[in-house]
N, C-alpha and C positions, 0 to 999 in steps of 0.2 A: 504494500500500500504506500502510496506517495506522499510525500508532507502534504501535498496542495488538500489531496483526498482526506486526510484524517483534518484538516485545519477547516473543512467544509463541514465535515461531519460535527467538531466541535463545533463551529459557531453554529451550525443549523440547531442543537439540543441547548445550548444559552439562551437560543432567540424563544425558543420555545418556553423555556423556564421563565422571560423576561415578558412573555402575551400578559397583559392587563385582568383576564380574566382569573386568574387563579386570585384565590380569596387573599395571598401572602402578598401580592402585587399590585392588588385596584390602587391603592392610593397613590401608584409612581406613574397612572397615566401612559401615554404611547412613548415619552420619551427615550426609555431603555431600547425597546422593540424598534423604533425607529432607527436609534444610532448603530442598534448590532447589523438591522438589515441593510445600511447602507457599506457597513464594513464584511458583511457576505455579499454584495453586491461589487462591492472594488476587487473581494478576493476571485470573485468569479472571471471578474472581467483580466484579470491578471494570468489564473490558468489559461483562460480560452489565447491568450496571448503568449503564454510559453513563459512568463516569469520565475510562474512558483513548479 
């Protein structure tokens, strides 16, 4: 398995942990979920590109 691959896998199960909906998280709002998805979204664009 590739670092890019396990670094996807991690941040996909934080984003998950970070949804609004879970009782431990209402009160933080979208802002966690928004910042991790834009850092799963850079690290995506980064494999598709050959970086990582």
């Amino acid at each position: 398995m590739s670092l890019g691959t396990l670094l996807i896998i991690i941040l996909i199960l934080i984003l998950l942990g970070a949804v609004p909906a879970w009782p431990y998280s209402r009160g933080w709002g979208y802002g966690p979920s928004g910042i991790l998805g834009v850092v799963l979204i850079i690290v995506l664009i980064l494999m598709l590109m050959g970086r990582i």
